[in-house]
KEDOPA-930499 format. One record per residue (C-alpha): residue in three letters; chain; x, y, z. Coordinates in nm, 4 decimals. Example, Ala and Ser with C-alpha at 12.3 -4.5 7.8 and 13.67 -1.06 7.14 Angstrom:
BEGIN
('ala','A',(1.2300,-0.4500,0.7800))
('ser','A',(1.3670,-0.1060,0.7140))
END
This chain:
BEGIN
('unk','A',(1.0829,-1.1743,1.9304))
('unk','A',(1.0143,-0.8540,1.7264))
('unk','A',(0.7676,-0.6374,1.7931))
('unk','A',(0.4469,-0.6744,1.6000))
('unk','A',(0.5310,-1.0357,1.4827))
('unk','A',(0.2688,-1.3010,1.5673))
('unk','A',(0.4139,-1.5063,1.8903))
('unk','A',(0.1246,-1.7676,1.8404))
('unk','A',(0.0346,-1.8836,1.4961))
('unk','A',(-0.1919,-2.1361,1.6120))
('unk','A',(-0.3919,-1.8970,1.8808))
('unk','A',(-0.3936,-1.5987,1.5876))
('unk','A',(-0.5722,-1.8366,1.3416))
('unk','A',(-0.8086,-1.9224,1.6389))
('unk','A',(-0.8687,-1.5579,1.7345))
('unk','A',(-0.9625,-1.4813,1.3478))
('unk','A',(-1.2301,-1.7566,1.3309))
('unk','A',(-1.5256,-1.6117,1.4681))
('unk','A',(-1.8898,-1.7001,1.4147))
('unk','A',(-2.1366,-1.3852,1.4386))
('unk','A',(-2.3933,-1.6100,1.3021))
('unk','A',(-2.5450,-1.6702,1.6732))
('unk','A',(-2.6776,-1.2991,1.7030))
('unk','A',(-2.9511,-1.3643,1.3817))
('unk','A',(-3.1342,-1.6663,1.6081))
('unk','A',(-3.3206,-1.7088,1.8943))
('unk','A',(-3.5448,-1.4547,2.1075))
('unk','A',(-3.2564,-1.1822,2.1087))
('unk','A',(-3.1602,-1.0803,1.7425))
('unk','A',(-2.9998,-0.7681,1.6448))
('unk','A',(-3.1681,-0.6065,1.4079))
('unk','A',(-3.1279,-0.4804,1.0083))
('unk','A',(-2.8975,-0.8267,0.9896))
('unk','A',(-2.6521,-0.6939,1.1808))
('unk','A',(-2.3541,-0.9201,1.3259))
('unk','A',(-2.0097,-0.8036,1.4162))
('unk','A',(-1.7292,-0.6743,1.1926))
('unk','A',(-1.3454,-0.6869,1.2726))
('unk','A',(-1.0985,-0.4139,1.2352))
('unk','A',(-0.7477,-0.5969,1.0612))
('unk','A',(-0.5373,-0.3321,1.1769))
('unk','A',(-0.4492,-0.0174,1.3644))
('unk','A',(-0.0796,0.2244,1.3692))
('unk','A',(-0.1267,0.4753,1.6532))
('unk','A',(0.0698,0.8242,1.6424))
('unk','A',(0.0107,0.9496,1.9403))
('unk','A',(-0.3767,0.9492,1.9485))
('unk','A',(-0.4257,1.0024,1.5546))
('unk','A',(-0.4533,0.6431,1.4052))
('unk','A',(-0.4232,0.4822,1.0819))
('unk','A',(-0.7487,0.2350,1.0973))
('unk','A',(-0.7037,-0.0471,0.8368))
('unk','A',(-0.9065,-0.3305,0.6506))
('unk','A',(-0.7330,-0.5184,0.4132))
('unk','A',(-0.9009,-0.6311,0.0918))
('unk','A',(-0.7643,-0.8867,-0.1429))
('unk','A',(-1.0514,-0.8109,-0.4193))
('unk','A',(-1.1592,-0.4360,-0.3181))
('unk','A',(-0.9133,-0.1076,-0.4186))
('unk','A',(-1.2169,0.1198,-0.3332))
('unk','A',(-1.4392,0.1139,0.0351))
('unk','A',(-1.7563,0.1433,-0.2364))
('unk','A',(-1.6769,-0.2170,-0.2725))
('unk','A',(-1.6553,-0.2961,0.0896))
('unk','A',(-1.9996,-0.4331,0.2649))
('unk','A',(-2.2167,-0.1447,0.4072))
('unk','A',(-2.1676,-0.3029,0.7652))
('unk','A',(-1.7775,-0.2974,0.7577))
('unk','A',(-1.7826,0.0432,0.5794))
('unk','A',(-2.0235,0.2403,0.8444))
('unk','A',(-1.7882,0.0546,1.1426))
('unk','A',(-1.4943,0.2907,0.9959))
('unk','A',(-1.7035,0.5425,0.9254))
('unk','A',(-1.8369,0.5403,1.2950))
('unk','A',(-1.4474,0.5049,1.4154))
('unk','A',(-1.3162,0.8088,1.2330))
('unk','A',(-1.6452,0.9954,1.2677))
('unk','A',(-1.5665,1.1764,1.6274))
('unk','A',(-1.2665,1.2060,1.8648))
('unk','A',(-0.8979,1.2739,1.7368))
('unk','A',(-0.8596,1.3299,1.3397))
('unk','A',(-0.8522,0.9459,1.2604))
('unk','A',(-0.7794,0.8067,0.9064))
('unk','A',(-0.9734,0.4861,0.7851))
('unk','A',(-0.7738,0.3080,0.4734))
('unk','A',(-0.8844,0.0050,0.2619))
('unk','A',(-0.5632,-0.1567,0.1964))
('unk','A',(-0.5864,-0.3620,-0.1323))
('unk','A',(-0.2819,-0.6468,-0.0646))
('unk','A',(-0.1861,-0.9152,-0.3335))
('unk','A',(-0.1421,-1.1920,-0.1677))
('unk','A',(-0.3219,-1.5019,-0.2469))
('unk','A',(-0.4630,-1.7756,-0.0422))
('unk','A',(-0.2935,-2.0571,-0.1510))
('unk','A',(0.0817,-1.9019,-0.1282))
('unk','A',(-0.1090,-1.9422,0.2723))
('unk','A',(0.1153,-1.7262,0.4675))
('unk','A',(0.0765,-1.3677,0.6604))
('unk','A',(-0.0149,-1.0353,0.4710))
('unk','A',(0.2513,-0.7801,0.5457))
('unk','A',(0.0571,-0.4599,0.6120))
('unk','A',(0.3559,-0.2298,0.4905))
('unk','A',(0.4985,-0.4779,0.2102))
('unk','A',(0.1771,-0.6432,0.0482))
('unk','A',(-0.0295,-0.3496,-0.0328))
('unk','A',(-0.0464,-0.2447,-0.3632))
('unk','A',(-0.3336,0.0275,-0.3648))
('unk','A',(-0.5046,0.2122,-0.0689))
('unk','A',(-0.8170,0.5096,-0.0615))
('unk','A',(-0.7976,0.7411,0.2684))
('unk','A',(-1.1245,0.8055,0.4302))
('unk','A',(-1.1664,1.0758,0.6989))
('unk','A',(-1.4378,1.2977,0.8868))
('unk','A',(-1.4429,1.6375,0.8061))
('unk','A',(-1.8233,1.7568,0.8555))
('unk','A',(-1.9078,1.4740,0.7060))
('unk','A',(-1.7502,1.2054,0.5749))
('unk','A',(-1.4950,1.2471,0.2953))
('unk','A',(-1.3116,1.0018,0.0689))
('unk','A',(-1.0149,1.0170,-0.0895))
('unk','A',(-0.8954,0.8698,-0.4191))
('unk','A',(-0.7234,0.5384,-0.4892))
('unk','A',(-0.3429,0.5896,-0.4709))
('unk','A',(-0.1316,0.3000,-0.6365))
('unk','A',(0.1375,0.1411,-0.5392))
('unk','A',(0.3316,-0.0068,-0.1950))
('unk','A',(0.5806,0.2600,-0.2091))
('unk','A',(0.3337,0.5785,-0.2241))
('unk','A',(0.1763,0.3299,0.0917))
('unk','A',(0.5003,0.3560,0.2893))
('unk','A',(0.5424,0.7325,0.1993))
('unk','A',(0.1661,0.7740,0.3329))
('unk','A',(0.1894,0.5847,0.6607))
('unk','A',(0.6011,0.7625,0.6967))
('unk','A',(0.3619,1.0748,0.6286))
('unk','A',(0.1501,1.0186,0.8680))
('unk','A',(0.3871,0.9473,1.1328))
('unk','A',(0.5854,1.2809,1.1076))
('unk','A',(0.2903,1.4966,1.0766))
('unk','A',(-0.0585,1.3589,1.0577))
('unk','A',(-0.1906,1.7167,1.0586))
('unk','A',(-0.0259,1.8190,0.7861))
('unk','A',(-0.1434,1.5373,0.6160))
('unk','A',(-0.4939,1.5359,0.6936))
('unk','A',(-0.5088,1.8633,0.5377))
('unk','A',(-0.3538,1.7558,0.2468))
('unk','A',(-0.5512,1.4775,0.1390))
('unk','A',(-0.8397,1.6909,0.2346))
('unk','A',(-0.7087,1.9566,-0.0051))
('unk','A',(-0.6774,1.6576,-0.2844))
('unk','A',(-1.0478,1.6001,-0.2577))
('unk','A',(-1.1837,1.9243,-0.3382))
('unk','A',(-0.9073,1.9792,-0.5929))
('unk','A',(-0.7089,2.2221,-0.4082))
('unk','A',(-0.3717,2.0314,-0.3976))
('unk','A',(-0.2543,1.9853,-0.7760))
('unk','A',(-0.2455,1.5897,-0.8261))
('unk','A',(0.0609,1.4279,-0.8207))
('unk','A',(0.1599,1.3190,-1.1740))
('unk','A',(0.1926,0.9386,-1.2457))
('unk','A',(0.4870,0.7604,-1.3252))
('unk','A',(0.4543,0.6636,-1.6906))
END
């Protein structure tokens, strides 16, 4: 069994198919029309994490709900220097197997907490995805500062590949 594979396919589908609908009735609602959110996936470096959704329509967390995007927000807000990521993948429902979080994304935008909150640009592409998350495993530091530095147009942008 390899690590990070899903040992259960039937329990996995199970654990995805929740129903926050419950907390809107009865005598004990939360309020604003709040219900709970889900995280789809988290790479750990020692304490600084890589917090992921994964979008099949959305390239930019603008386009995300306002409850998912203020649960990232709230994760990366305080503690260790945390990274959020919306993940835009390409896989379709009806080809109805697993996203690959390394191989299926095609676009991600970096959000972090830096007196405030602070997000980055779309980067395309599932090879500048791999570089990022390599990146972030060999120095997340380094590479907090750098994205910073790319949204206040202090890092020259990278050229595109024509």
């Amino acid at each position: 069994m390899r690590s990070g594979a899903i040992i259960s396919e039937e329990a996995y589908a199970l654990s995805k198919m929740l129903d926050h609908t419950a907390w809107q009735r009865g005598d004990r609602i939360l309020p604003r029309g709040i219900t709970g959110s889900d995280i789809d996936f988290v790479l750990d470096n020692a304490g600084y994490e890589i917090i992921g959704e994964l979008s099949r329509t959305s390239a930019e967390w603008k386009g995300t709900s306002l409850g998912q995007r203020r649960v990232y927000e709230g994760l990366i807000r305080w503690g260790a220097p945390h990274v959020a990521v919306l993940c835009r993948h390409n896989v379709d429902p009806d080809e109805r197997r697993a996203i690959s979080p390394k191989l299926d994304v095609v676009s991600f935008q970096p959000m972090l907490c830096d007196h405030g909150i602070v997000v980055g640009r779309v980067y395309q592409g599932n090879a500048l995805w791999q570089s990022f998350v390599d990146s972030w495993f060999k120095d997340p530091i380094r590479l907090r500062r750098r994205l910073l530095g790319s949204c206040t147009d202090m890092v020259p942008k990278q050229r595109e590949k024509e």
